[in-house]
C-alpha positions, -999 to +999 in steps of 0.1 A: +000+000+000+011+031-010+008+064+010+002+102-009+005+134+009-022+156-009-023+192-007-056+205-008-079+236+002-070+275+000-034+284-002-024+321-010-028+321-044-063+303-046-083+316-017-062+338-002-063+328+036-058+299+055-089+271+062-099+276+095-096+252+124-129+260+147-132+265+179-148+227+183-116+213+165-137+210+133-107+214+104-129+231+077-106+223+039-123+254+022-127+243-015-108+268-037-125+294-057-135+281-092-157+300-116-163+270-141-178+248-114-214+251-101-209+247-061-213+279-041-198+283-008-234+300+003-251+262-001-220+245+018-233+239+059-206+235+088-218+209+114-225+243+134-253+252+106-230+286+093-222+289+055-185+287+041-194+319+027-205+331+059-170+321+077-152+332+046-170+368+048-161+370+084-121+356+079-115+371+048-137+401+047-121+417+016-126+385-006-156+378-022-166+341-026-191+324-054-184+291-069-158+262-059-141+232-069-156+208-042-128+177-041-121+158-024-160+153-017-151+135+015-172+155+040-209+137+041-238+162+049-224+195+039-256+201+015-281+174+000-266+144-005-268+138-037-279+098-048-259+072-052-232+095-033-203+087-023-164+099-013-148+107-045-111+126-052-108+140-086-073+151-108-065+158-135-030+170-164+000+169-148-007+163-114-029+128-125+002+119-152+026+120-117+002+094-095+000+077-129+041+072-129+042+064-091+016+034-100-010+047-074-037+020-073-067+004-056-062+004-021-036+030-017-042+056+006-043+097+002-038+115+031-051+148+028-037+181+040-036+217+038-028+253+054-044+260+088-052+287+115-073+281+148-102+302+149-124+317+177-156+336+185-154+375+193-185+388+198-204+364+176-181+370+145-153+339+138-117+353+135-089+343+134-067+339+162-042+367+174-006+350+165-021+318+158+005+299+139-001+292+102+005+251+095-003+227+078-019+195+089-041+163+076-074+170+080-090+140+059-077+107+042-090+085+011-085+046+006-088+039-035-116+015-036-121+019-076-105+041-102-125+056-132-111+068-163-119+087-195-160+081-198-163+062-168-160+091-145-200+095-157-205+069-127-202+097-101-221+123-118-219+148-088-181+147-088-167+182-109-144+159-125-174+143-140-177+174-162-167+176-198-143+201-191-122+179-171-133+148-194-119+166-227-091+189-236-096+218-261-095+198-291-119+174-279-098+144-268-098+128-239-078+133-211-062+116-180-090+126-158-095+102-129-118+097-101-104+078-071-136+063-058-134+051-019-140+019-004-164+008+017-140+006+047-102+011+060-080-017+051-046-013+066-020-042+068-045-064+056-066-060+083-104-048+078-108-015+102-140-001+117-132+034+096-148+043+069-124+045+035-129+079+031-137+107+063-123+139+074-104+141+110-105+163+138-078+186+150-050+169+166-015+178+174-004+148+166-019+156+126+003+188+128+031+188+101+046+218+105+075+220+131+070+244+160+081+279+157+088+273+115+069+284+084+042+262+076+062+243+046+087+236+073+074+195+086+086+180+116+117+155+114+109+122+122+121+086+113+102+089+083+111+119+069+145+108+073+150+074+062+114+073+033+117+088-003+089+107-010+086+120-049+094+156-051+120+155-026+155+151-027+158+138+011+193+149+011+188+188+002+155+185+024+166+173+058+177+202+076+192+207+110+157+206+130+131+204+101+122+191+066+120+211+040+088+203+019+080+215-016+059+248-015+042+239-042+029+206-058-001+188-050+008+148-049+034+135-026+040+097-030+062+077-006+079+047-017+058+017-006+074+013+030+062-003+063+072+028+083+052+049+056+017+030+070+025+029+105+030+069+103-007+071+084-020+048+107-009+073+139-020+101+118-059+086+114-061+065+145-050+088+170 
């Protein structure tokens, strides 16, 4: 089983501010903006009942926020579910021709992540925290139950990368859009888990990438880091005297397939 590191949710080129950890521990991946997809942040519900474009307004006042590119569409109940639904990841050109070469398959496992803040409530109004650090941190994983190619991506007609803009290119060919489809449950060292294949994850210190007191593309050092490839990464030019240096940008991590590399996911979703 392979493990993927995927970055996903605003950065500061595509939304403009960090996704907001709530005051409950709730990890809220804000979708980024998208104006040839139909999902407004207005008809996306928290748990708490509020709109993303209601948070949004009150984190990012001077943004204004219509239409988003929902996936991964891992987070149940956030509007009507549509039928037949179920946990999807979508990708596409040059990120899809990378998990393509590093032979990501059924039952490898995504790990999702993305740039954080912890939030709180002043008088009614979510902001963000005074000095709270900006990191990043897994906030949802995805077990590959099925993969769907080219016209088979019609099977999860909810999913944007169901569209025919994602389907074909200009000239009308199709491309190397995929939908990871997840599976029914969490099956880790063989083993059949109690977890879902696909869910989102509370806040936990223990999900935190980012090493203490660094910028947020600055991770932790640990055994893995250390001794695991991980595409995009010269290990040797990364590892630095108290922190790895991860790519700032790029969206798909892959680590060679490794037991150390599932015992870290497994800490990461079980704990």
């Amino acid at each position: 089983m392979k493990i993927i590191l995927s970055r996903k949710g605003f950065d500061s080129g595509a939304g403009g501010c960090a996704s907001p950890i709530l005051p409950d521990g709730t990890m809220l991946s804000m979708p980024i903006p998208s104006e040839s997809d139909n999902y407004k942040y207005i008809k996306l519900i928290t748990p708490s009942g509020n709109t993303y474009e209601e948070i949004l307004q009150n984190l990012n006042p001077k943004e204004t926020y219509n239409t988003c590119h929902l996936d991964p569409d891992i987070r149940k109940g956030i509007r009507p579910t549509p039928p037949g639904w179920v946990p999807a990841f979508g990708q596409v050109d040059a990120a899809q021709t990378h998990l393509d070469n590093q032979d990501v398959k059924k039952g490898d496992l995504f790990l999702f992540f993305g740039w954080y803040r912890k939030t709180e409530y002043v008088d009614g109004k979510l902001r963000f925290i005074r000095n709270a650090p900006d990191i990043q941190a897994i906030y949802g994983y995805l077990q590959i139950g099925e993969v769907l190619k080219g016209l088979d991506v019609k099977k999860c007609p909810w999913h944007p990368h169901a569209e025919d803009s994602h389907i074909y290119n200009k000239k009308g060919e199709i491309t190397n859009n995929t939908i990871y489809v997840a599976s029914d449950s969490l099956v880790i060292d063989d083993i059949k888990t109690n977890f879902p294949g696909a869910d989102v994850l509370p806040f936990s210190e223990s999900r935190v990438l980012t090493a203490e007191g660094q910028n947020r593309t600055r991770w932790k050092l640990n055994d893995l880091f250390e001794t695991v490839d991980i595409s995009y990464h010269d290990r040797k030019k990364c590892i630095k005297d108290n922190y790895f240096q991860s790519r700032p940008r790029g969206q798909e991590f892959v680590f060679d397939e490794n037991q150390k590399a599932i015992e870290w996911a497994k800490k990461m979703i079980f704990t």
